[in-house]
C-alpha positions as CSV (number, residue, x, y, z in Angstrom):
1,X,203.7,125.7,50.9
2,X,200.4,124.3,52.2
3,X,200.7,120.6,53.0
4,X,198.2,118.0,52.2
5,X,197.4,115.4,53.9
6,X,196.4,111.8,52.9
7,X,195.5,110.3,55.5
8,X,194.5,111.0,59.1
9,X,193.8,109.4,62.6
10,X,192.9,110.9,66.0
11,X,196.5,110.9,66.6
12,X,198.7,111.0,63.8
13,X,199.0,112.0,59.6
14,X,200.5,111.1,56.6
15,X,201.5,113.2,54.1
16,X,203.7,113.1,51.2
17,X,207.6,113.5,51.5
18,X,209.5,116.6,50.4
19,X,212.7,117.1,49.3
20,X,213.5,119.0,52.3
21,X,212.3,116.0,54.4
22,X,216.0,113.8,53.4
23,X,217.6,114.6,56.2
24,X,214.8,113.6,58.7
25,X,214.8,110.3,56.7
26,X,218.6,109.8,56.8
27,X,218.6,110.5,60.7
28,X,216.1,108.1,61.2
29,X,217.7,105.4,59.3
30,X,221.5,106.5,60.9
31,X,219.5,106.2,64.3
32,X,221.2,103.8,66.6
33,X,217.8,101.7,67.6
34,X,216.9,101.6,63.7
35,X,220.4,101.1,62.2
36,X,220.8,97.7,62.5
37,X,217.5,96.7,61.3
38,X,217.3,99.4,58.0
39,X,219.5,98.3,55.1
40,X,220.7,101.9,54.7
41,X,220.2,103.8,51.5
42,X,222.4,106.5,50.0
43,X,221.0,110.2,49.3
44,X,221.3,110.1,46.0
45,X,219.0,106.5,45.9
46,X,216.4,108.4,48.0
47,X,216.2,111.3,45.9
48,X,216.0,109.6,42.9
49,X,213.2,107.1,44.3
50,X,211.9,110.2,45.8
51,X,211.2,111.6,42.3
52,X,209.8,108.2,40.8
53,X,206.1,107.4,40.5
54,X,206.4,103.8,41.4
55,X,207.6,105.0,44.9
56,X,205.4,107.2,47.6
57,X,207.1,108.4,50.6
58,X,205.1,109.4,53.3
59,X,206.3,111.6,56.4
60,X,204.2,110.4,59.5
61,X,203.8,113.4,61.7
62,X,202.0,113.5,64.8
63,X,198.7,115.5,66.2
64,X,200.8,118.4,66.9
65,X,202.2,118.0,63.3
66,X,205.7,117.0,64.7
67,X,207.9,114.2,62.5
68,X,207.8,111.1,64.1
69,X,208.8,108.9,61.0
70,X,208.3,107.9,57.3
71,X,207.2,105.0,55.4
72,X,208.3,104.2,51.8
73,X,205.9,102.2,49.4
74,X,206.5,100.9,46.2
75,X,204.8,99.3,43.0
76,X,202.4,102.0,42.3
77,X,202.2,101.3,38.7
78,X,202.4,97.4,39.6
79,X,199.4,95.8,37.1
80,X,199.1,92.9,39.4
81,X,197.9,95.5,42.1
82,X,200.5,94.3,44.8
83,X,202.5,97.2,46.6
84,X,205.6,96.6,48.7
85,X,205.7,98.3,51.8
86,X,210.1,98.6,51.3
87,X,210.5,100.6,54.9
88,X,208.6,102.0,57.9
89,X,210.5,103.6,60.5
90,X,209.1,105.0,63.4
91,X,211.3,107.3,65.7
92,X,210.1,106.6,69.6
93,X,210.4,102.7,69.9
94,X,207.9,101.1,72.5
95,X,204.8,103.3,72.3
96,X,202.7,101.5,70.1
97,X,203.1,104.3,67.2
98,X,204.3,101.5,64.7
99,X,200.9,99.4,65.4
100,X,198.8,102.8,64.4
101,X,200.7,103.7,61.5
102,X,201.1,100.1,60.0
103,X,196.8,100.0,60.5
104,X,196.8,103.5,58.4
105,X,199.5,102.2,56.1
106,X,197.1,99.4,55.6
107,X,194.0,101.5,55.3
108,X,195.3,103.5,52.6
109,X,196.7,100.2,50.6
110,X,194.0,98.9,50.0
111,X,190.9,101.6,50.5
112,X,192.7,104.3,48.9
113,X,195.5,103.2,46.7
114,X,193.3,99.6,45.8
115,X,195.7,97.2,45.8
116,X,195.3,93.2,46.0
117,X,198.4,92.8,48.1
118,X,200.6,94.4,50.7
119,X,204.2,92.4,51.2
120,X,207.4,94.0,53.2
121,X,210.5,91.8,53.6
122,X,212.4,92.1,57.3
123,X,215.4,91.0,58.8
124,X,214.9,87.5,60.9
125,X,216.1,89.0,64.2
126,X,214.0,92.1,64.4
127,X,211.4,90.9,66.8
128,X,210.2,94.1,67.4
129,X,209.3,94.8,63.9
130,X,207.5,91.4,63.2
131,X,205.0,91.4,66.3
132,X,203.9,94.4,64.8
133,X,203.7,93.1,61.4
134,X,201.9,89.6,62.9
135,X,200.1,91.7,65.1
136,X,198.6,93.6,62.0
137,X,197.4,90.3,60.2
138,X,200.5,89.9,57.9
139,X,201.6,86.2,57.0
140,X,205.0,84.9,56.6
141,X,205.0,83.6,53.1
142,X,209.2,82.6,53.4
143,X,212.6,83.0,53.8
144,X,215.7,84.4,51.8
145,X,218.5,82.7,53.3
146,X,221.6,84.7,54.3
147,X,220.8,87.3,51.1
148,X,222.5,90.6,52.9
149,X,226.0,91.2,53.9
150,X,226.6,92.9,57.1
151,X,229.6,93.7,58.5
152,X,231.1,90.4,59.6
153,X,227.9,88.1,58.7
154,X,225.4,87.6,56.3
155,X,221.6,88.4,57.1
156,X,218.4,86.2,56.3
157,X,214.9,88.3,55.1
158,X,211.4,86.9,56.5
159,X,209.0,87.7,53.9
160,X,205.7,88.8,55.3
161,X,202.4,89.5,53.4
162,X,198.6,90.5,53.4
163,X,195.8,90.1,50.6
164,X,192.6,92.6,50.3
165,X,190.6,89.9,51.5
166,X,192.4,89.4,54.5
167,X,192.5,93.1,55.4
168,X,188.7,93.4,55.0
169,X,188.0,90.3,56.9
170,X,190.1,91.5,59.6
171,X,187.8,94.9,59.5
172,X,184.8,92.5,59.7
173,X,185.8,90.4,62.9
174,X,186.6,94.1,64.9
């Protein structure tokens, strides 16, 4: 099977999930540096957003077309144009891979998919995770309060967004 690519950068690609690419995804979300920060989904809940068109997965492989992680968007068929991005997960922590991929996650938002808005919602104490998202121009537009159980507490969710306008004016001020 030849693969096709959607996007590229010096140093890394996207290209659409597979089937065969679960149990990649799985490890990644199982991973001890992800697994507190990923609200774990089942198989079966992958597969079947897998095989929807209002979902795109996308393996993130790097210049020597190795896995390195995945992202998961959703609200293709959205008619107000605005696209969650619902996870990224990036496998080597520290190396400034998530700042690339969250730039070509951006560029093909809104150059290639056309959407008005890019949102993501992430847990209040992953610092890691939103740098990045700041760094990459997104705005915190609230907070659900204590909205996910975890084992002996219950979680809040920073929601965190970007409009075309402020993409392209970001483009404009490099």
């Amino acid at each position: 099977m030849t693969l096709e690519y959607l996007i590229r950068s010096k140093n890394f690609q996207f290209r659409r999930a597979q089937i065969e690419d679960l149990d990649f995804i799985i490890s990644l979300e199982k991973h001890p540096d992800s697994k507190k920060y990923i609200i774990s989904w089942t198989r079966d809940k992958h597969q079947d957003a897998l095989g929807s068109d209002d979902f795109i997965y996308m393996i993130v492989e790097n210049s020597n077309n190795q896995k390195i992680g995945y992202f998961i968007l959703l609200g293709l068929s959205n008619q107000n144009g605005c696209i969650e991005l619902v996870r990224i997960n990036i496998g080597e922590k520290g190396k400034g891979y998530g700042k690339e991929t969250m730039k070509l996650i951006q560029e093909y938002v809104f150059n290639h998919l056309k959407a008005h808005r890019l949102w993501l919602d992430v847990k209040e104490h992953n610092n890691r995770a939103r740098h990045v998202y700041e760094w990459a121009g997104f705005k915190v537009e609230g907070l659900l309060r204590e909205c996910i159980k975890s084992e002996e507490n219950y979680e809040s969710l920073v929601i965190m967004g970007m409009l075309k306008n402020e993409y392209r004016g970001r483009l404009s001020a490099i």
